[in-house]
C-alpha positions as CSV (number, residue, x, y, z in Angstrom):
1,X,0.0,0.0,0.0
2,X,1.5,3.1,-1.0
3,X,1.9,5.7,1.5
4,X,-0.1,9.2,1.6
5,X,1.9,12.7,1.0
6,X,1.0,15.0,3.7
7,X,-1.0,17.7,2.4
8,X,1.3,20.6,3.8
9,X,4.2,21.4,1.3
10,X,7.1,21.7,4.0
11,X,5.7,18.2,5.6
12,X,6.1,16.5,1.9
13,X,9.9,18.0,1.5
14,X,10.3,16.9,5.6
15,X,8.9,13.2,4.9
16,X,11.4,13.1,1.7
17,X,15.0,14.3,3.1
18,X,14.2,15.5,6.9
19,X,16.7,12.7,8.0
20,X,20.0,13.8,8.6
21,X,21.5,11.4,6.8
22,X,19.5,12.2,3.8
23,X,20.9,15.5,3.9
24,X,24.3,14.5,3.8
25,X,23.5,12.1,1.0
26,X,21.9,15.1,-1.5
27,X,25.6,17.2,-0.1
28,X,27.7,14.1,-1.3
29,X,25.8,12.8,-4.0
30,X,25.3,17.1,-5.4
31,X,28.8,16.8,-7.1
32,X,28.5,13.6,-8.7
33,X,28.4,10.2,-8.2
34,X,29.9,7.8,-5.9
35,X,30.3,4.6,-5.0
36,X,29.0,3.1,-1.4
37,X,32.3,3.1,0.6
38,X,32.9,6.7,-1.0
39,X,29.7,8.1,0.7
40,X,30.1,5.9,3.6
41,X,33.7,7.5,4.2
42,X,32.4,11.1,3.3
43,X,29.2,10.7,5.5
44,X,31.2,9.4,8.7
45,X,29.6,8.4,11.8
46,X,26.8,6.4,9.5
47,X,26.7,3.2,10.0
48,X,26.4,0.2,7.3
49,X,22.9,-0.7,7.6
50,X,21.8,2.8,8.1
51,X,23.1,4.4,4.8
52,X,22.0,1.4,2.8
53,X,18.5,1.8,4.4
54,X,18.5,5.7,3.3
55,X,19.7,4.8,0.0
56,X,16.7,2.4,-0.9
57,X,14.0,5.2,0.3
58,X,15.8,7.6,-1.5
59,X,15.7,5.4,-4.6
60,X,12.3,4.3,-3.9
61,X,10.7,8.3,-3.8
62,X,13.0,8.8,-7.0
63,X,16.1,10.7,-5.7
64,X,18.7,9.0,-5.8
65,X,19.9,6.7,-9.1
66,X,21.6,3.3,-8.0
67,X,23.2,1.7,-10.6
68,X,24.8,-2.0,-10.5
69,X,27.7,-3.3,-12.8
70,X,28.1,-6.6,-13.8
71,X,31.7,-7.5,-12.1
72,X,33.1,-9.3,-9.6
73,X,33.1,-8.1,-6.9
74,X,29.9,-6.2,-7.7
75,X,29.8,-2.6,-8.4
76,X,27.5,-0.2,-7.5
77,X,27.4,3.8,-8.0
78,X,25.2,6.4,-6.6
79,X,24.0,9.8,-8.5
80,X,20.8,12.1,-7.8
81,X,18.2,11.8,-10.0
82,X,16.9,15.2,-11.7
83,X,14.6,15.3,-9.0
84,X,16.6,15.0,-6.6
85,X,19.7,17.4,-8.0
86,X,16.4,19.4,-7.8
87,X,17.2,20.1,-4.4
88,X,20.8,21.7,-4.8
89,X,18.8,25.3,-4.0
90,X,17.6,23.8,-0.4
91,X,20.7,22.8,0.4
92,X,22.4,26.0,-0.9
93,X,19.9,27.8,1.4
94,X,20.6,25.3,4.7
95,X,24.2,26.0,3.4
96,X,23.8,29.6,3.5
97,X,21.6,30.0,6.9
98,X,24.2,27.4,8.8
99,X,27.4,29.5,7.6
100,X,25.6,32.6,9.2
101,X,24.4,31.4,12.0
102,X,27.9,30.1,13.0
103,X,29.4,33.2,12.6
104,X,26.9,35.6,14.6
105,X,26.7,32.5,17.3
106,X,30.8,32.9,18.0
């Protein structure tokens, strides 16, 4: 059964990326793609089952683009979706608000 938007704008975007994780998926993935170690390493703290949990949503609401090669051992890359490079101006604006607000709070 496929889950119901919320009505209210800021809930959808919320629902879609209001993870903290997420957040650092769009900043990693903004530039280009990567491979799962690379965002694990960029991301940190994240643990395994976490980030491959965030990853399927993502790909599942159409964000994020997985893409599997044929090799051994497998291969597997991440990118954004044009919806979800979509985004880049909400993260230029957290970008924006978080720079300021570290330098007035100092």
């Amino acid at each position: 059964m496929k889950k119901k938007l919320p009505l209210c704008p800021v809930e959808v975007t919320l629902f879609l990326i209001g993870d903290k994780w997420k957040v650092l998926i769009i900043r990693d993935l903004i530039n280009g793609t990567k491979r799962f170690g690379e965002l694990k390493k960029s991301i940190g703290s994240v643990t395994q089952k976490v980030l491959t949990s965030n990853l399927r949503e993502m790909e599942k609401h159409g964000l994020v683009l997985r893409k599997v090669y044929a090799e051994v051992p497998p291969r597997v890359e991440y990118s954004l979706s044009e919806k979800g490079l979509s985004l880049r101006p909400v993260l230029d604006s957290l970008y924006k608000w978080g720079e300021k607000y570290q330098k007035t709070s100092l």
